[in-house]
C-alpha positions in Angstrom: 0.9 10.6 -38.0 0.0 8.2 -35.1 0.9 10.5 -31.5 1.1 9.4 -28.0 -0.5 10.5 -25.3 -1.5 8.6 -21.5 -1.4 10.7 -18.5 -2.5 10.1 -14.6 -4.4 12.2 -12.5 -6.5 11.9 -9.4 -9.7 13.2 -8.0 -9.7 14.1 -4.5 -11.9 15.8 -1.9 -9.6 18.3 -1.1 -10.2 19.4 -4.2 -14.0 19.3 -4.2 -13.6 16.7 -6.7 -16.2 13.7 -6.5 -15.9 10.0 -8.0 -19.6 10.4 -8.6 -19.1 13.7 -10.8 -16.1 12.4 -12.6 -18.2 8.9 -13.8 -21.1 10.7 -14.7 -19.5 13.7 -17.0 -17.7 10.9 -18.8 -20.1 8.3 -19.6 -22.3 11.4 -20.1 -25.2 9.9 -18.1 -26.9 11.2 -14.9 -25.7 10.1 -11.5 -27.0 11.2 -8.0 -24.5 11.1 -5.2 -26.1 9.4 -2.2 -23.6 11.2 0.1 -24.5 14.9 -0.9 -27.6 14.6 -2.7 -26.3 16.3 -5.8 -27.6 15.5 -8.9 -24.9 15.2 -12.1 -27.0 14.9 -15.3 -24.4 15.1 -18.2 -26.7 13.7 -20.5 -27.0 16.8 -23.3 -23.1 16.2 -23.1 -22.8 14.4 -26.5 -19.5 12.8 -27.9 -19.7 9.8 -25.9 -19.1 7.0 -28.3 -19.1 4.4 -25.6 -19.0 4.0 -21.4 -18.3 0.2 -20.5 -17.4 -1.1 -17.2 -14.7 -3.5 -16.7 -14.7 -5.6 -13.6 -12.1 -8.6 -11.7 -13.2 -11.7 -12.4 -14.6 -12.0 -8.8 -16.6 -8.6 -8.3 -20.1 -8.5 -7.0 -23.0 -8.5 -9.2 -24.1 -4.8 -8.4 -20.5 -3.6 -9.7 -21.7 -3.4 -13.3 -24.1 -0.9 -12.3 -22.6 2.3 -12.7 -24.3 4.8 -10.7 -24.1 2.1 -7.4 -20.5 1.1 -7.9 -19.5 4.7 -7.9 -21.8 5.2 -5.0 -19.5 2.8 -3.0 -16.7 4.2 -4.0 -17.7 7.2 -1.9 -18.8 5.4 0.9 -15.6 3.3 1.4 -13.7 6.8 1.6 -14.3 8.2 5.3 -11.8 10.8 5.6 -12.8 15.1 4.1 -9.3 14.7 2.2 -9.8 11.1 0.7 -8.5 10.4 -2.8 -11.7 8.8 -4.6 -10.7 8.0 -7.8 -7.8 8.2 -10.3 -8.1 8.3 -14.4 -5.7 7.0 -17.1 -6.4 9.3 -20.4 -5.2 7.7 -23.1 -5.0 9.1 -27.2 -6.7 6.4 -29.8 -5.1 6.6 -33.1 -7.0 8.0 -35.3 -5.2 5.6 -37.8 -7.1 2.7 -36.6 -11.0 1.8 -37.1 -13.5 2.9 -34.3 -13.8 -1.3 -32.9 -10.1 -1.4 -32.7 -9.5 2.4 -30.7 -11.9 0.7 -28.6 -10.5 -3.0 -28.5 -7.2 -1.2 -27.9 -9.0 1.0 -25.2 -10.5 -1.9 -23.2 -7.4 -4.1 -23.6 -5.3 -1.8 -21.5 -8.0 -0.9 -18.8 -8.7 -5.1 -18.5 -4.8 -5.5 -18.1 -4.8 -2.8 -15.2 -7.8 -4.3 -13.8 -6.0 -7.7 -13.6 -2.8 -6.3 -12.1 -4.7 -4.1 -9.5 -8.0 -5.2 -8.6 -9.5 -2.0 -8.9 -13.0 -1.1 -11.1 -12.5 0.5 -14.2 -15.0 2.5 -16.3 -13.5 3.1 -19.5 -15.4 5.8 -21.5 -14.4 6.3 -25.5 -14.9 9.8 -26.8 -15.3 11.6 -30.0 -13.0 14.5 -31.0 -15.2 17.3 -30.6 -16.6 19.0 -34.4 -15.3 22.9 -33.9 -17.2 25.7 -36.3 -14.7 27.9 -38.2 -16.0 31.3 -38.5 -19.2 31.6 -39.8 -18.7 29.7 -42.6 -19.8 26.7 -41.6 -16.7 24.3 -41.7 -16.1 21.8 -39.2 -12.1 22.4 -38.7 -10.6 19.0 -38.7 -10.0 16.9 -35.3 -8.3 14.0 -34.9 -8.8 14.1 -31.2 -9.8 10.6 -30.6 -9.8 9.4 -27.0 -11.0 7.6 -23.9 -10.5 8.1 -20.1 -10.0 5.2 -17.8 -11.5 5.9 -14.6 -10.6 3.8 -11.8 -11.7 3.2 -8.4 -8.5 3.3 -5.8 -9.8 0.3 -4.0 -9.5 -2.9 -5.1 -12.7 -4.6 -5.4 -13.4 -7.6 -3.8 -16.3 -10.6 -3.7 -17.9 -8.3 -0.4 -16.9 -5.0 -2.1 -13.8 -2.3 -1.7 -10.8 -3.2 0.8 -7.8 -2.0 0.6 -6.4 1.0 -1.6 -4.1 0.1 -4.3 -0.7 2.0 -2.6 1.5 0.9 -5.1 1.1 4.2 -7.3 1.3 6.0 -4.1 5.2 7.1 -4.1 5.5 7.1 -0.7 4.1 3.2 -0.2 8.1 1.9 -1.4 11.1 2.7 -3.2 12.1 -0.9 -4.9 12.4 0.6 -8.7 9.7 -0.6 -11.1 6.6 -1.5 -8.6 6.0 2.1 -6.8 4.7 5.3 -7.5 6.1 7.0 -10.5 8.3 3.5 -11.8 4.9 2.3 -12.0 3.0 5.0 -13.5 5.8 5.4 -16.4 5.4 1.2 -16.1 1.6 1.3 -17.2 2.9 4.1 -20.0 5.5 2.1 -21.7 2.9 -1.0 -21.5 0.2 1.4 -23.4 2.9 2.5 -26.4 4.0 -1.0 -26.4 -0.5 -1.9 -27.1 -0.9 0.9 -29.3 2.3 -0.1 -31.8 0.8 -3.7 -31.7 -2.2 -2.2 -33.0 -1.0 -0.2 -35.6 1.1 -2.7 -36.8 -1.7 -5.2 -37.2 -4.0 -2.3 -38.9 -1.3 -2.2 -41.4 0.0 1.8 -40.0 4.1 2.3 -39.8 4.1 4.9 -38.3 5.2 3.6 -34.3 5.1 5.7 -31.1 7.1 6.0 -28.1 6.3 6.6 -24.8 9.7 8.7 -23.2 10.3 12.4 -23.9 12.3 13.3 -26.4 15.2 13.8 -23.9 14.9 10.3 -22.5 15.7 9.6 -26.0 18.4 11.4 -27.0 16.4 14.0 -28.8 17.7 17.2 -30.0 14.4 18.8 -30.7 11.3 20.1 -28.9 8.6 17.8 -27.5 5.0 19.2 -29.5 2.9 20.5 -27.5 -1.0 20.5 -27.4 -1.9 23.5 -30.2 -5.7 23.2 -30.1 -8.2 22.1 -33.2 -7.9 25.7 -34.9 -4.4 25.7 -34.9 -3.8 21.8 -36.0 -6.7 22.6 -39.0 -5.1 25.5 -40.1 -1.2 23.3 -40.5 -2.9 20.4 -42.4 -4.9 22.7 -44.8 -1.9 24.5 -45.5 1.0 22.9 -44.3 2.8 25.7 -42.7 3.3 26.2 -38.6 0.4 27.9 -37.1 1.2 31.2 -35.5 0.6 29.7 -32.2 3.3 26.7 -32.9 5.9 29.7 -33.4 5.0 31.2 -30.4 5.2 28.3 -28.4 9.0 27.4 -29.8 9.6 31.0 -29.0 8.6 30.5 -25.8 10.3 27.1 -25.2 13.4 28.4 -26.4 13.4 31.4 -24.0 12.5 30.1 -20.8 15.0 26.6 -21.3 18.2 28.6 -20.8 16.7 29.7 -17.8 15.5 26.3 -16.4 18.8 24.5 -17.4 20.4 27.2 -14.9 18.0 26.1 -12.5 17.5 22.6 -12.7 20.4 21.4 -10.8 20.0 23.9 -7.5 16.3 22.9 -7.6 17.4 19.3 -7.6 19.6 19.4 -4.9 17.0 22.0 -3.0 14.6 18.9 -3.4 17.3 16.2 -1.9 18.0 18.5 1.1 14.2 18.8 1.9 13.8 15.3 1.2 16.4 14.4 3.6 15.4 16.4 6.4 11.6 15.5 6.1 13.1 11.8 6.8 15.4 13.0 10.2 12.4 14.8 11.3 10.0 12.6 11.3 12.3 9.9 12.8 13.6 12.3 15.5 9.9 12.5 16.0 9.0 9.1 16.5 12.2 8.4 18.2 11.0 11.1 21.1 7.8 9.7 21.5 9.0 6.3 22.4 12.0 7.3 24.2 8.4 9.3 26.6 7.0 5.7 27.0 7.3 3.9 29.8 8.0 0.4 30.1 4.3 -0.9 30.0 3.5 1.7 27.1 6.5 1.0 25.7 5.2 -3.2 25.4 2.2 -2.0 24.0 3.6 -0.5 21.0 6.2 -3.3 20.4 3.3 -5.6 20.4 1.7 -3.7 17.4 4.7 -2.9 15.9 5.8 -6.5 15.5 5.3 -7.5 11.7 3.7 -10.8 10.6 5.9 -13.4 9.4 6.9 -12.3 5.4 6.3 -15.4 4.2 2.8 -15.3 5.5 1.9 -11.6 3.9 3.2 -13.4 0.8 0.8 -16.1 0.7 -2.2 -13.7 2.0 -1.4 -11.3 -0.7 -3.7 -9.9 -2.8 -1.4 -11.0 -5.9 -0.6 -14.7 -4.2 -4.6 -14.9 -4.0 -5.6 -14.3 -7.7 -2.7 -16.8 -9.1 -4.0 -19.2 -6.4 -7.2 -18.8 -7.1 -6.5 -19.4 -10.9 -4.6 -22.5 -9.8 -7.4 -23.8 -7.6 -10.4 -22.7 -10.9 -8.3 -25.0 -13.6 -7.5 -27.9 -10.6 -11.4 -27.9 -10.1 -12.1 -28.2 -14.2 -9.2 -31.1 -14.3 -10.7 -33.0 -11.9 -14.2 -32.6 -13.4 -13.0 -33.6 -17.0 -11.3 -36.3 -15.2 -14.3 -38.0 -13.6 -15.8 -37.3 -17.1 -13.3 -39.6 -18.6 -13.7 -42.3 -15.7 -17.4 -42.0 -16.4 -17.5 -42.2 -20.1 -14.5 -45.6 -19.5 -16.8 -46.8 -17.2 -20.3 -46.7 -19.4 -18.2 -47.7 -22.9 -16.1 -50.6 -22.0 -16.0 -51.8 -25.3 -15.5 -48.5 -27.3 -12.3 -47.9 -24.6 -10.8 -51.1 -25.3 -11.2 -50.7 -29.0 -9.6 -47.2 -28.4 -6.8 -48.7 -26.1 -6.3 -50.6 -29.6 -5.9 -47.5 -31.8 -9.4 -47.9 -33.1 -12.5 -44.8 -32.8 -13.3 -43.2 -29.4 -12.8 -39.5 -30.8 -15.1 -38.6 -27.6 -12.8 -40.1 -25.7 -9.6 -38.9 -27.1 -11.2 -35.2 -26.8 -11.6 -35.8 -23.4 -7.8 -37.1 -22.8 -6.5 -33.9 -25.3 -8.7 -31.5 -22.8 -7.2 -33.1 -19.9 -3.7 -33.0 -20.8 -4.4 -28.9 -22.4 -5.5 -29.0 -18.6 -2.5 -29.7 -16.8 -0.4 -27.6 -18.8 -2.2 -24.9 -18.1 -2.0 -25.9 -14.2 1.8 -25.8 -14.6 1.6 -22.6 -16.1 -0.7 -21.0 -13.6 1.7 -22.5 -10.6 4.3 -20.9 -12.7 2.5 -17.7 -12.3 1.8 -18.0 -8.4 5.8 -18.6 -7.9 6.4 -14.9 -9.9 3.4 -13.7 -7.8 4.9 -14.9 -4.7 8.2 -12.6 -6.2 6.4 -9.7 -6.9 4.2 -9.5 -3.7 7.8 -10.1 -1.9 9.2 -7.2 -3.3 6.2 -5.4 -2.5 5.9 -6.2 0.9 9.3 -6.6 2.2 10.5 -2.8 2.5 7.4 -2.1 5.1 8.3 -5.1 6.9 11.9 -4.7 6.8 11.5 -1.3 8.4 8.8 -2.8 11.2 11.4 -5.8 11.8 13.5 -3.1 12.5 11.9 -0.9 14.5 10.8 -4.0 16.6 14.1 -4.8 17.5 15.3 -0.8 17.9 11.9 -1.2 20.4 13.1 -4.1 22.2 16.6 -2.9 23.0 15.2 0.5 24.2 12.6 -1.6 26.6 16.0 -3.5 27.7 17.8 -0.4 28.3 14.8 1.3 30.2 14.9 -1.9 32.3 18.3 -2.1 33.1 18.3 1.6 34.0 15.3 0.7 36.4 17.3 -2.0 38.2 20.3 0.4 38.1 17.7 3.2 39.7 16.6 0.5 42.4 19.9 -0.6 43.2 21.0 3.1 43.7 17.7 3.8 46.1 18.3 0.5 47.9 21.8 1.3 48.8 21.1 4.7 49.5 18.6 3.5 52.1 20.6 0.5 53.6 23.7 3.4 54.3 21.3 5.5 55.4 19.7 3.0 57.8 23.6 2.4 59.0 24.8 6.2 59.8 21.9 6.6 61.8 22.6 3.2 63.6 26.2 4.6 64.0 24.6 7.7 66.0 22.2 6.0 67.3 19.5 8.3 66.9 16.0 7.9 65.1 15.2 4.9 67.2 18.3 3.0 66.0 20.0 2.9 69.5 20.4 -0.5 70.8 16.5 -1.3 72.4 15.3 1.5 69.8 12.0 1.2 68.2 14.1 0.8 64.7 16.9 -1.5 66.1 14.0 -3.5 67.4 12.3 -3.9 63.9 15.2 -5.4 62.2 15.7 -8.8 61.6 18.9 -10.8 63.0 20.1 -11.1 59.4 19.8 -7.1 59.1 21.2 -6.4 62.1 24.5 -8.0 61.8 24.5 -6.6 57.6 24.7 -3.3 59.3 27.4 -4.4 62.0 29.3 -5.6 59.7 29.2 -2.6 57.1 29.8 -0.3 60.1 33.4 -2.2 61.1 34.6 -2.0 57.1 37.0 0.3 55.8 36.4 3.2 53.2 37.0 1.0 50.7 35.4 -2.2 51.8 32.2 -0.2 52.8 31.9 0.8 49.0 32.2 -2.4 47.7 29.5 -3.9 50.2 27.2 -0.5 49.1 27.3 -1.9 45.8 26.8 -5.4 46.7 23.9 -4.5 49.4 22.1 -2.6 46.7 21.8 -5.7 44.0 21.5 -7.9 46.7 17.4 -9.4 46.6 18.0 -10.8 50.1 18.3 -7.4 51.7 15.1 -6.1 49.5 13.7 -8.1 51.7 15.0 -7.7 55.0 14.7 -4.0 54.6 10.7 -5.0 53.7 10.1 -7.0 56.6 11.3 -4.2 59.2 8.8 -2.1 57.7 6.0 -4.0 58.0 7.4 -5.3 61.5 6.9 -1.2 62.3 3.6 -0.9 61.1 2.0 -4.6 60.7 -1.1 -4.2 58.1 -4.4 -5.0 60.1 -5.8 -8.0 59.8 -9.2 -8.1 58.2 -12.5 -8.2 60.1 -14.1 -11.1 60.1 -18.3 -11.4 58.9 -19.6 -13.3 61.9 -22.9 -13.5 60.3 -25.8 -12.2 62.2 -26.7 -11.5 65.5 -29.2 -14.0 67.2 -31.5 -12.3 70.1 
């Protein structure tokens, strides 16, 4: 019975986990990691059928060695904490012959490779032989697999760049493209491989990739038994001790979770939600601390790059482009072939222009034409990259867009309440100045030091604020403290009270 089994897990430093470690126990070879100096030798391992790299189309040369490009996986990861690798582990059929569990093994990692740009070391193991007893017997194993090691950076012409953040959940939320959609994406595509290959190795049996509740299943999921227990049900066909304890088990604790489920759900929303108002209460309070030069500092790194222009630099726009640019390159080669070939065989082209011989020449034409198509197709395939990288893209810089503008309307309103602060001060000052002109004390007195200071133009602002009314004098307040004119009258008194002094001037030096 063909079974299915792909799951994801990652290796990180926070776990003590190394990429270095991980490559070398499953390609069963010996790898020294540069950063720490420890040696992993997993060569007396055994069970390794086979360990091949598979690589983009553009990686470096030193990427198919295995102990280097692992090396640089660790090197491109700076933080204690870094995630340094993640690994697909997929089941092979044991229905199918060992070149097809590992045609169908390096068909799915090449497909992942070509979506992500990441390096992927696909190793293909034996089921292990078990001992039974002391008798001798190998217990049978069916346990045919391979793990996909993958590097989570995508590997470019110069090396690693970016990490692939699509399986990270919190890189999106547009359906299909992020985190787990994608994950349960790349597991559907795998059970959607393996039934194409059982179907063409003549097997019925078909497999499916959702639980048995996804699919409207009454019964219970199987669950991993171990090589004694599986041996013992196919020698004898009855359930193994251990599968009745298991559906004990199951059966006991579902009650429970059912109960559960729903208040652990909600429990989940609620911290959910409140992670998300915290952190943006958070951020909010550290710009609403800026001031207004800080706060133009930010908005100038906050503002996103035009859409369309992550688009066309994206990673996914690039390949398709590149594709597009590979097959434009090879069209125009076969067509100065043609032009060429016309141009040395007049005779043989006319006679061809007639319907008569030039097979060369009609191979040529065929290749060129195969060409084009395939030109049409590829520009077909940068529009639904363009899409896709859209889609990817637009939620990050549909929150920056907004955050931008949020920015620039909290820079306005810390402006406005800056002029409204001035305008306060300045009026406060000018009333000030007028009271004590009123009293006439504090050198405002007519011939006072003040009185003395003030321009014509202030003076007779102040006269005429002192003979207003109540009401009059409020409105004038207000006016007076907008008003840029009397900024500058009330400036120039200053400085006619204390006059800056004038530089002294180098005379050079002193003759005699």
């Amino acid at each position: 019975m063909a079974i299915y089994h792909c799951s994801v897990k990652v290796f990180s430093r926070r776990n003590g986990q190394s990429a270095t470690a991980a490559a070398a126990y499953r390609a069963g070879e010996k790898l020294l990691d540069e950063q720490t100096g420890e040696l992993h030798d997993y060569r007396k391992k055994g069970g390794v059928i086979s360990a091949t790299m598979i690589l983009p189309s553009h990686a470096p040369a030193w990427a198919s060695d295995r102990a280097r490009l692992w090396n640089e996986v660790e090197r491109s990861e700076s933080r204690i904490n870094s995630t340094v690798a993640r690994e697909f582990e997929i089941a092979l059929p044991h229905e199918l012959s060992p070149d097809d569990r590992e045609r169908l093994a390096h068909e799915f990692a090449r497909e992942l490779v070509e979506r992500h740009g990441f390096a992927a070391d696909v190793a293909i193991h034996a089921p292990p032989e078990f001992q039974r007893g002391g008798t001798g017997k190998v217990i049978d194993n069916q346990n045919h697999h391979a793990h996909i090691l993958l590097s989570t950076r995508r590997l470019g012409p110069d090396g690693f760049t970016e990490k692939t953040r699509e399986f990270d959940a919190r890189s999106g939320g547009l359906g299909e493209v992020f985190g787990p959609a994608l994950i349960e994406h790349w597991r559907e595509r795998f059970a959607v491989l393996q039934n194409q290959f059982l179907k063409a190795a003549g097997v019925e049996q078909r497999v499916d990739h959702r639980s048995h509740q996804a699919r409207g299943l009454a019964t219970e999921p199987t669950r991993h038994l171990g090589p004694a227990a599986v041996g013992f049900e196919r020698r004898t066909g009855l359930d193994s001790e251990k599968r009745m304890s298991e559906a004990r088990a199951v059966r006991a604790a579902d009650d429970r979770v059912q109960e559960l489920d729903g208040a652990v759900r909600e429990l989940v929303e609620l911290d959910e939600q409140e992670a998300v108002i915290a952190a943006e209460l958070v951020e909010n309070q550290r710009y609403v601390a800026m001031d207004e030069a800080e706060l133009s500092e930010a908005i100038s790194h906050v503002h996103p790059m035009d859409i369309g222009s992550q688009v066309e630099s994206s990673w996914e726009v690039y390949q398709a482009k590149r594709s597009v640019s590979e097959l434009e390159s090879k069209r125009d080669r076969v067509a100065r072939q043609i032009e060429s070939w016309e141009e040395e065989h007049r005779f043989t082209t006319w006679l061809n222009s007639k319907g008569i011989g030039g097979a060369k020449l009609d191979g040529l034409r065929t290749g060129l034409a195969q060409l084009e198509s395939q030109i049409t197709k590829a520009m077909r395939k940068v529009r639904e990259a363009a899409e896709v990288a859209h889609e990817r893209l637009w939620p990050e810089y549909n929150r920056r867009l907004t955050l931008f503008d949020e920015l620039i309307e909290l820079r306005k309103a810390k402006r406005e309440r800056k002029a409204k602060q001035v305008e306060a001060a300045q009026s406060l000052e000018f009333t000030t100045i007028a009271i004590q002109r009123s009293l006439g004390v504090f050198g405002w007195a007519d011939g006072g030091r003040e009185w003395s200071a003030c321009p014509r133009r202030l003076q007779t602002l102040i006269e005429n604020y002192l003979s207003a009314s109540g009401g009059g004098r409020e409105a004038l307040s207000v006016e007076i403290g907008r008003s840029a004119e009397v900024r500058e009258l009330l400036a120039h008194q200053k400085r006619a009270l204390d006059p800056a002094p004038a530089p002294e001037r180098n005379r050079g030096p002193r003759l005699g």
